[in-house]
N, CA, C and O of each residue as an XYZ file, in Angstrom:
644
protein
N       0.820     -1.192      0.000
C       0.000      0.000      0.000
C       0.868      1.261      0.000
O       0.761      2.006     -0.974
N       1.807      1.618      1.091
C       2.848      2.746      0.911
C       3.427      2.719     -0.440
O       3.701      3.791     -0.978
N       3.668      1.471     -1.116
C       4.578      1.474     -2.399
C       3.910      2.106     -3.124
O       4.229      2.978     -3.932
N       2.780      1.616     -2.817
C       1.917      2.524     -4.463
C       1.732      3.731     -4.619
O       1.772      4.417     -5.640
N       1.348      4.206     -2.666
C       1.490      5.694     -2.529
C       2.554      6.223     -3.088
O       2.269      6.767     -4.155
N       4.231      6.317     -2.659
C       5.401      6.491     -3.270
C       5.563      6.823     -4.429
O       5.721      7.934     -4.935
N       5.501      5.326     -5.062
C       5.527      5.470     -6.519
C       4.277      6.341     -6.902
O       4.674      6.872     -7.939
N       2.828      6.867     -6.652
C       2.230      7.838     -7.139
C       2.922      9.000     -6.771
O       2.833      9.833     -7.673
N       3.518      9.361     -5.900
C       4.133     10.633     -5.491
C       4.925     10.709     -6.201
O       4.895     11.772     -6.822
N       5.764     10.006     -6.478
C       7.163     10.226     -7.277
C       6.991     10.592     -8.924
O       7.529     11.355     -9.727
N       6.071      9.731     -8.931
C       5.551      9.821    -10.113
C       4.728     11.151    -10.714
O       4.856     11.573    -11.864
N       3.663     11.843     -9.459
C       3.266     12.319     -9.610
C       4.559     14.505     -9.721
O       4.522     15.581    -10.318
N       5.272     13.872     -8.812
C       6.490     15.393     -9.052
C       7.340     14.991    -10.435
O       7.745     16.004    -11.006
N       7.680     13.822    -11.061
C       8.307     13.364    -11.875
C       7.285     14.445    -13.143
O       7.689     15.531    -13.558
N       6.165     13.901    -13.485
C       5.208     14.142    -14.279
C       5.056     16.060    -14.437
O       4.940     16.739    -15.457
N       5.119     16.475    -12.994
C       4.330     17.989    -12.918
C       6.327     18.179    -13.788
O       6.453     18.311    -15.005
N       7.287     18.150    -13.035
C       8.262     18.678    -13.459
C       8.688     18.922    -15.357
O       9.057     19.843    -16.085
N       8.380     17.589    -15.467
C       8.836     17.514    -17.034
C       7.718     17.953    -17.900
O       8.093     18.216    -19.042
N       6.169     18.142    -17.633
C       5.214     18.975    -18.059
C       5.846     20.455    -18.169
O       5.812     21.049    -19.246
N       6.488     21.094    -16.889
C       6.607     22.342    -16.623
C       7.812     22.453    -17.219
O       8.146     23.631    -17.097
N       8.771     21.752    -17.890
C       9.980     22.112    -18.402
C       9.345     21.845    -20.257
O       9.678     22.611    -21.161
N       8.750     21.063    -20.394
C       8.468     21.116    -21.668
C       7.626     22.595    -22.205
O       7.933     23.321    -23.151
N       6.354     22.746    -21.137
C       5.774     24.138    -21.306
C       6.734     25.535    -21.719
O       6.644     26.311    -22.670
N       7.693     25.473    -20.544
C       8.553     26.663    -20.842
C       9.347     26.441    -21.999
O      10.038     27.429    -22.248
N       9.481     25.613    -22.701
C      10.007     25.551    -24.069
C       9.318     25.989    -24.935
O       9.677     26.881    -25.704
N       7.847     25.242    -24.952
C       7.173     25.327    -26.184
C       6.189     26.519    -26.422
O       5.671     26.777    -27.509
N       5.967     27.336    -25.048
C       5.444     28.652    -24.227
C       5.703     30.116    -25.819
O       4.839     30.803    -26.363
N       6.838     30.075    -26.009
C       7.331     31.101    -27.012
C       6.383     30.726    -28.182
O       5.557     31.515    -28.640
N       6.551     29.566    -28.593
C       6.413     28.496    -29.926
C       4.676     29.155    -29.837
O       4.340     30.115    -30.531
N       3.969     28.639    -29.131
C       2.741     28.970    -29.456
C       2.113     30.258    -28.816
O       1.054     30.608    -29.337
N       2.571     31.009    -27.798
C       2.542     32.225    -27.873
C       3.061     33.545    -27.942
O       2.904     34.442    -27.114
N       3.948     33.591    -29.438
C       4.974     34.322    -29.312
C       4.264     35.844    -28.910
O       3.084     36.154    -29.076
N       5.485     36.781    -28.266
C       5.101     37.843    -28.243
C       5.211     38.797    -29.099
O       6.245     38.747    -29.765
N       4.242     39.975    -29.401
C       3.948     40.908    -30.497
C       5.215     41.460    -30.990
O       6.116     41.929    -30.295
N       5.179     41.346    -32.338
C       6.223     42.274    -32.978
C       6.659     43.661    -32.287
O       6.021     44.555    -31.732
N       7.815     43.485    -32.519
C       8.605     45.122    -32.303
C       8.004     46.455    -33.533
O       7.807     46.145    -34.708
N       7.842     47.500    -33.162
C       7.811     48.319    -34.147
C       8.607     49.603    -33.284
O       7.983     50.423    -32.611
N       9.702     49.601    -33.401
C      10.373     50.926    -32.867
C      10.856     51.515    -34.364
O      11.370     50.934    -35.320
N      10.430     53.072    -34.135
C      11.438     53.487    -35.459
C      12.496     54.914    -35.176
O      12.119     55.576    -34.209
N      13.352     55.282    -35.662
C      14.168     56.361    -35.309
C      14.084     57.443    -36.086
O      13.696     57.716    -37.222
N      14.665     58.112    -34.949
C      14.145     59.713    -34.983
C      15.105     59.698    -36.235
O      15.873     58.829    -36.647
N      14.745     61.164    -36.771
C      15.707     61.907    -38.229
C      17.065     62.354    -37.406
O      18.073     62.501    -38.097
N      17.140     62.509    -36.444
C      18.658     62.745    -36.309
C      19.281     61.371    -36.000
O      20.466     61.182    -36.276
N      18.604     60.495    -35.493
C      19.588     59.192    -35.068
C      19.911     58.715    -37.177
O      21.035     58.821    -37.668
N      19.164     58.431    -37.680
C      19.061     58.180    -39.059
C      19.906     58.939    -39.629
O      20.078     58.521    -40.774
N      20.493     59.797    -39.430
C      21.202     60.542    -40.100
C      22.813     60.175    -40.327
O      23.624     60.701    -41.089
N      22.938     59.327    -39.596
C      24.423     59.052    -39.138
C      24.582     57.941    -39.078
O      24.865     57.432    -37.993
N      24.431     57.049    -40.425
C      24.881     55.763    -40.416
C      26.530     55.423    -40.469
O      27.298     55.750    -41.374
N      26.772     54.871    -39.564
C      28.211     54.446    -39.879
C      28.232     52.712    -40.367
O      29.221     52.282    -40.960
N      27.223     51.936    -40.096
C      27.033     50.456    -40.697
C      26.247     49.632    -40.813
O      25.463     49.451    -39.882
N      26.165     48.811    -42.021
C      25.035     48.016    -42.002
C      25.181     46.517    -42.575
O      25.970     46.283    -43.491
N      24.325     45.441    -41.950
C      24.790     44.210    -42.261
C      23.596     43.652    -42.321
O      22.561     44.313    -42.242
N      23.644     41.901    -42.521
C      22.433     40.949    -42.606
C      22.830     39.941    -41.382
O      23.912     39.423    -41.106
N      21.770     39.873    -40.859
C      21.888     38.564    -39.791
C      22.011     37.334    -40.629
O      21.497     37.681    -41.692
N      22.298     36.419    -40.724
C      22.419     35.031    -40.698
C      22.303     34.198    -40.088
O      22.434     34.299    -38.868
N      21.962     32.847    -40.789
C      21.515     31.096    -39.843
C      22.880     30.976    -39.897
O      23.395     30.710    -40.983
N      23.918     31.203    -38.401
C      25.151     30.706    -38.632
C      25.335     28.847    -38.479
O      26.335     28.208    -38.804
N      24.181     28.350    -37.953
C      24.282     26.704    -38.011
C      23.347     26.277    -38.809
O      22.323     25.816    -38.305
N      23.456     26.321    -39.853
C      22.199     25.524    -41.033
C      22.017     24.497    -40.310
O      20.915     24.369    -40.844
N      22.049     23.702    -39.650
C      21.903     22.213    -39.032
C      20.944     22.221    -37.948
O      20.126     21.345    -37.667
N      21.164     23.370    -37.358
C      20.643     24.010    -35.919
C      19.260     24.732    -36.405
O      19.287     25.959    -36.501
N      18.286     24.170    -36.657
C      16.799     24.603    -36.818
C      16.301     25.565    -35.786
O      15.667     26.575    -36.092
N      16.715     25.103    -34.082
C      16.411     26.314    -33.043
C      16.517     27.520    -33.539
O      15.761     28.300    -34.119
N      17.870     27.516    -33.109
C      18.478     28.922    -33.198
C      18.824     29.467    -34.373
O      20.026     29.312    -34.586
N      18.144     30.155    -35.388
C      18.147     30.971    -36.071
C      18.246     32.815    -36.598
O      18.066     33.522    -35.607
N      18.380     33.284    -37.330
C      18.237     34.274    -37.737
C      17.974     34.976    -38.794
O      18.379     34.395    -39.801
N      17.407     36.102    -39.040
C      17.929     36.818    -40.384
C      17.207     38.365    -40.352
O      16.360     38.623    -39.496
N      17.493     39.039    -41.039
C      17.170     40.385    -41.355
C      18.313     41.272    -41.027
O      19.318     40.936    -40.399
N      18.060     42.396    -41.503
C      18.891     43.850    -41.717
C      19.338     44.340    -40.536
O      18.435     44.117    -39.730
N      20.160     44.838    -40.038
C      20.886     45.496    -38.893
C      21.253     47.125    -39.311
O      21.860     47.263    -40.373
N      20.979     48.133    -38.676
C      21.991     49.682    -39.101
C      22.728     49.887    -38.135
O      22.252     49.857    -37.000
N      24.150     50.161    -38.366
C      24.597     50.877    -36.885
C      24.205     52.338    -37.443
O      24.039     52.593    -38.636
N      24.097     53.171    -36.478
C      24.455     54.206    -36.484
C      25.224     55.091    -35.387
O      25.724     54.420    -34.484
N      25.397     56.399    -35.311
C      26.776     56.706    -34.325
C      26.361     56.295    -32.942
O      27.196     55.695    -32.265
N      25.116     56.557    -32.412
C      24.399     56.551    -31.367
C      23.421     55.603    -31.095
O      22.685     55.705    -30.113
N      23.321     54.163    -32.351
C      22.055     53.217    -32.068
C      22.034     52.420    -32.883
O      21.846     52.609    -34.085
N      22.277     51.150    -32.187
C      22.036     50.188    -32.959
C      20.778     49.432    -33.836
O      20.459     48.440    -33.180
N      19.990     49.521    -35.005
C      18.635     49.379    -35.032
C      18.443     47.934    -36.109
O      19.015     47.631    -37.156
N      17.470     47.311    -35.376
C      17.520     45.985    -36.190
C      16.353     46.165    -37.068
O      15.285     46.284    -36.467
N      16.314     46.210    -38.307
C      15.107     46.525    -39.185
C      14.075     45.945    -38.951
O      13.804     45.551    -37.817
N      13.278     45.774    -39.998
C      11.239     45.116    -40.016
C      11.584     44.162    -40.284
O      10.877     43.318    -39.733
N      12.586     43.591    -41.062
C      12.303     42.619    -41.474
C      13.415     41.150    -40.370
O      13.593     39.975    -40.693
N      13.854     41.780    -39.292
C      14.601     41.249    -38.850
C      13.581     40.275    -37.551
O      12.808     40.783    -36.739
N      13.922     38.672    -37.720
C      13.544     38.063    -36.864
C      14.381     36.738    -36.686
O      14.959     36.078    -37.550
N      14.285     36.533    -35.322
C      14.939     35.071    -34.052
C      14.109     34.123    -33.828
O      12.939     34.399    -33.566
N      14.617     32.618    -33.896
C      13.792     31.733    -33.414
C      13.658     32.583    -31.703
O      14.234     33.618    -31.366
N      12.822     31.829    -30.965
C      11.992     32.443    -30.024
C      13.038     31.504    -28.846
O      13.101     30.278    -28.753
N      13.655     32.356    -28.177
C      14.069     31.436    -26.192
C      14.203     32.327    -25.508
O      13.689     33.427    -25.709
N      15.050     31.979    -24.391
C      15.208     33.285    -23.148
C      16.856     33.561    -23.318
O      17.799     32.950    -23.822
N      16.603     35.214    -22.393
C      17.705     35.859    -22.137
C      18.639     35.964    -23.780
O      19.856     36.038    -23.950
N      17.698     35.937    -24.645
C      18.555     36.477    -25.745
C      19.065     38.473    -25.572
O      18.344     39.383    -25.163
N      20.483     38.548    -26.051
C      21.157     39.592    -25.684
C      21.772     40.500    -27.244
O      22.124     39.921    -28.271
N      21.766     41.622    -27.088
C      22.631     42.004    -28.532
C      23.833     42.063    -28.244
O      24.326     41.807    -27.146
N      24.249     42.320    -28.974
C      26.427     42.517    -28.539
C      26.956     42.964    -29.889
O      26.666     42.551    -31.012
N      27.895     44.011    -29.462
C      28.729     44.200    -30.763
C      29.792     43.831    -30.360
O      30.074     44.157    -29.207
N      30.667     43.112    -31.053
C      31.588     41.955    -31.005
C      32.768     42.352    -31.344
O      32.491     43.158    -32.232
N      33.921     42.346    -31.249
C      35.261     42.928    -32.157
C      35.753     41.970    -33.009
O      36.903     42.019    -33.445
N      34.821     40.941    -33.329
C      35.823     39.754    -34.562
C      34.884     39.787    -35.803
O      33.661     39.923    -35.772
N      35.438     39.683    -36.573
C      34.713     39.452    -37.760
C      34.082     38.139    -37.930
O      34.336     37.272    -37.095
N      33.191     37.851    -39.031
C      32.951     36.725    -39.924
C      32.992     35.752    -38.159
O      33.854     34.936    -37.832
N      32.016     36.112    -37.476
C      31.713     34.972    -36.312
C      30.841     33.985    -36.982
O      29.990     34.332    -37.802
N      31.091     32.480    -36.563
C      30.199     31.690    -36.841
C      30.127     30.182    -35.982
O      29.989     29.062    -36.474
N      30.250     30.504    -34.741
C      30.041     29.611    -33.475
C      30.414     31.005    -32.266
O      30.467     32.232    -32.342
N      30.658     29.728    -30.941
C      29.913     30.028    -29.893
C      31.893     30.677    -29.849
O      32.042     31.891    -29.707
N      32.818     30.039    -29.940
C      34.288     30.862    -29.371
C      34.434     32.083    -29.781
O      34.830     32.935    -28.985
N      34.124     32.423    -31.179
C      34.444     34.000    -31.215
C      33.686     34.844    -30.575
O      33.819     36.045    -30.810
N      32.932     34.482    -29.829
C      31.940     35.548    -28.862
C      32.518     35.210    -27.309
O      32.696     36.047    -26.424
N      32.744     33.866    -27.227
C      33.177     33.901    -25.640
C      34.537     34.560    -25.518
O      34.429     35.536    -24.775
N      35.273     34.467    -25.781
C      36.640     35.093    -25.535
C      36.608     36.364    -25.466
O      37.244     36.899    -24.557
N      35.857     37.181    -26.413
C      35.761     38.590    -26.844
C      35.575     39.774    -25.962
O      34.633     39.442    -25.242
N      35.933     40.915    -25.635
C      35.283     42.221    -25.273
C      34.306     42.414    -25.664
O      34.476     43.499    -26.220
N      32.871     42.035    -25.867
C      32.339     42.379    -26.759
C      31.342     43.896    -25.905
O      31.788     44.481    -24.918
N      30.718     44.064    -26.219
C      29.427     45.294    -25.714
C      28.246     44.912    -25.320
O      27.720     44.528    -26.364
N      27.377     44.753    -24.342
C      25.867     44.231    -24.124
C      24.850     45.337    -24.474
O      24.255     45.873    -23.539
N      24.689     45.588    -25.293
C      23.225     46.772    -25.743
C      21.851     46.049    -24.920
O      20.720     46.405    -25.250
N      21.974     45.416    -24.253
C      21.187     44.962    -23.899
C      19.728     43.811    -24.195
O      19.477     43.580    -25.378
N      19.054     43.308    -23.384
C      18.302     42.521    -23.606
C      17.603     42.280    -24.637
O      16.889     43.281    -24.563
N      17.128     41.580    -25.824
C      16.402     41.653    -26.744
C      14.741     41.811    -26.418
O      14.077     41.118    -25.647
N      14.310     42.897    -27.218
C      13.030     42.836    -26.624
C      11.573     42.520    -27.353
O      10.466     42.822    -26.907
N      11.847     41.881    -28.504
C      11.043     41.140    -29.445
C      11.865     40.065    -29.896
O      13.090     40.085    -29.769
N      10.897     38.632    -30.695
C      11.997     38.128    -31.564
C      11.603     38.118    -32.799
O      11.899     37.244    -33.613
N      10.507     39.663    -33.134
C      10.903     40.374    -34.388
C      10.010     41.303    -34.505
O       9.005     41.551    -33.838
N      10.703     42.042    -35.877
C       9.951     43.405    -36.082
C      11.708     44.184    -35.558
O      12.799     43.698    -35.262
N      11.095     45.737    -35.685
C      12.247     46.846    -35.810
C      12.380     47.389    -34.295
O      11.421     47.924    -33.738
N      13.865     47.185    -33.547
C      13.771     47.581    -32.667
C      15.301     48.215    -32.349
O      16.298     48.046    -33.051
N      15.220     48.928    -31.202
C      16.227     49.805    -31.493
C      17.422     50.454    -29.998
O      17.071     51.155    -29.048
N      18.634     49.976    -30.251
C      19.424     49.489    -28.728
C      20.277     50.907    -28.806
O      20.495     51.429    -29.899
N      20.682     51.413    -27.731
C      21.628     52.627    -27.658
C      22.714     52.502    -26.932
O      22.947     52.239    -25.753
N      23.815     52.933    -28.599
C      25.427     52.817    -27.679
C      26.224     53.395    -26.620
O      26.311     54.611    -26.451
N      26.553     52.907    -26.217
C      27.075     53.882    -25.006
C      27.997     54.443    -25.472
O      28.556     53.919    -26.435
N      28.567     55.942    -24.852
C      29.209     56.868    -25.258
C      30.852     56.064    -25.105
O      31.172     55.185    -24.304
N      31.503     56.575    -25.930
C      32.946     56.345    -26.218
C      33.072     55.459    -26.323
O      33.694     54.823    -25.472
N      32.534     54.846    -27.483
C      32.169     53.184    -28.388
C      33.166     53.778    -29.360
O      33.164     54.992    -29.565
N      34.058     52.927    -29.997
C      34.946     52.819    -31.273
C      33.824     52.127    -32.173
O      33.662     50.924    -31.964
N      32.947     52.795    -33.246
C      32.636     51.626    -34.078
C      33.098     50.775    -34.719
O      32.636     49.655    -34.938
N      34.613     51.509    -35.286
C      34.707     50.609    -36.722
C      35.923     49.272    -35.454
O      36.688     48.550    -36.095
N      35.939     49.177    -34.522
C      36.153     48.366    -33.589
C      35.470     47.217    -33.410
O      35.864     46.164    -32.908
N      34.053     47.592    -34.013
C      33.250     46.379    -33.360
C      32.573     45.704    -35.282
O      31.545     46.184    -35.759
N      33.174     44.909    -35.835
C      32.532     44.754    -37.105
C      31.591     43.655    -37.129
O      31.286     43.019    -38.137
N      31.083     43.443    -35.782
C      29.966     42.511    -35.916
C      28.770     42.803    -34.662
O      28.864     43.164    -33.489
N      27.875     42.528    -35.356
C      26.353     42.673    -33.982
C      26.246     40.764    -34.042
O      26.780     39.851    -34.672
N      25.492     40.884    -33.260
C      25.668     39.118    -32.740
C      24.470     39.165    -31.650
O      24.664     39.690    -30.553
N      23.098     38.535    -32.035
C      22.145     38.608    -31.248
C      22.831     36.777    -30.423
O      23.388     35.820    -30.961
N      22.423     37.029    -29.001
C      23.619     35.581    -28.103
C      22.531     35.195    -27.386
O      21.645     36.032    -27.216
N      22.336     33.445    -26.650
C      21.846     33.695    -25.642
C      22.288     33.550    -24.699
O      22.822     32.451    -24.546
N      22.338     34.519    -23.544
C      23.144     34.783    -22.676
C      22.564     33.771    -21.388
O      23.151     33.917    -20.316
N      22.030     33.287    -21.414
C      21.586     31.715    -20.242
C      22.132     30.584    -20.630
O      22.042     29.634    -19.853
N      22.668     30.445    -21.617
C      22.850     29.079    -22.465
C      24.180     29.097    -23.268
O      24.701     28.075    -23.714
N      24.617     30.190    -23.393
C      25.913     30.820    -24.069
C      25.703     30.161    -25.794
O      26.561     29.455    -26.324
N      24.686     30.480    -26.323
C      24.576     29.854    -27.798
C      24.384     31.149    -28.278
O      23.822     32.098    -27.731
N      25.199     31.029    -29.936
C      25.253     31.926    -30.611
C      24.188     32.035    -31.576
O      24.372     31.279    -32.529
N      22.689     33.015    -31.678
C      21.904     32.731    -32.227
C      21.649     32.886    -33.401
O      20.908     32.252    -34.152
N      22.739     34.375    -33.674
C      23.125     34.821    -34.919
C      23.924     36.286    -35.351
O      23.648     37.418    -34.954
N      25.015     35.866    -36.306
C      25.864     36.879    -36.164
C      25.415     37.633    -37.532
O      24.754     37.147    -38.450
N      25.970     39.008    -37.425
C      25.404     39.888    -38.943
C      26.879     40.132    -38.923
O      27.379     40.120    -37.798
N      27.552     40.317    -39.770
C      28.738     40.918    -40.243
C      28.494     42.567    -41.024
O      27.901     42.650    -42.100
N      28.961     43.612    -40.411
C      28.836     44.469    -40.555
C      29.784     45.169    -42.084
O      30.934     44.752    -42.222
N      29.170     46.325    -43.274
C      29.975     46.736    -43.991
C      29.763     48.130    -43.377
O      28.692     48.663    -43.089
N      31.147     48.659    -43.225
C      31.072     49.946    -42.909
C      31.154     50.905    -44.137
O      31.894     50.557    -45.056
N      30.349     52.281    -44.264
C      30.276     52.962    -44.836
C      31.581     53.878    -45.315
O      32.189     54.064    -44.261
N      32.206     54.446    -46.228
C      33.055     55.256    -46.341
C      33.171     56.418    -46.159
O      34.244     56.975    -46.390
């Protein structure tokens, strides 16, 4: 009689746990949250110093994806309309100092910059550099996730002349 109790208990935290870890996975998947629409003012726009394309840096890796348009400009980093992330947590932006990133080492080692938290995983949204940033220092944006240390997707930046 206790055994069966047990084994229902065990069974029964076994069950709630792996329900509640599958939920928080699949949570994004079926209710993602609303597009970004941030757009910038005429003076931030005015002052592009760079612009790139996100990329699927793991074709293999179906999760973690990317793609769309990136601008730097002197004062803001802005990820276009058409820019969107597969959906997880604690995804982060970063401008990176290596070029042509395409795994998880050229971001861990790096100085890179945290613009902070991502706050859609799509639509146009828009991060601000902190003062006495070197741009042409940083030739890559690199959306990361910073819980998991996976690289979700790097844009390689062309700077303007």
């Amino acid at each position: 009689m206790w055994r069966s109790i047990a084994f229902l208990f065990v069974g029964g935290v076994l069950g709630t746990g792996f329900g509640l870890a599958v939920g928080f996975f699949v949570y994004p998947f079926v209710f993602p949250p609303p597009e970004a629409a941030e757009t910038l003012t005429d003076e931030e726009r005015s002052h592009l110093v760079a612009h790139g394309q996100f990329i699927h840096a793991n074709p293999s890796d179906p999760i973690h994806y990317g793609k769309g348009k990136v601008a730097v400009y002197e004062t803001v980093v802005h990820l276009e309309t058409d820019f969107e992330v597969g959906p997880g947590p604690k995804f982060h932006v970063y401008l990176v100092p290596n070029r042509e990133i395409r795994d998880e080492s050229a971001v861990e080692g790096a100085m890179f910059v945290d613009l902070g938290r991502l706050r859609a995983f799509k639509g146009s949204q828009k991060y601000p550099i902190p003062t006495g940033i070197n741009l042409t220092d940083y030739p890559s944006v690199v959306i990361w996730c910073a819980q998991f240390g996976v690289l979700i997707s790097p844009a390689d930046l062309i700077f303007e002349s």
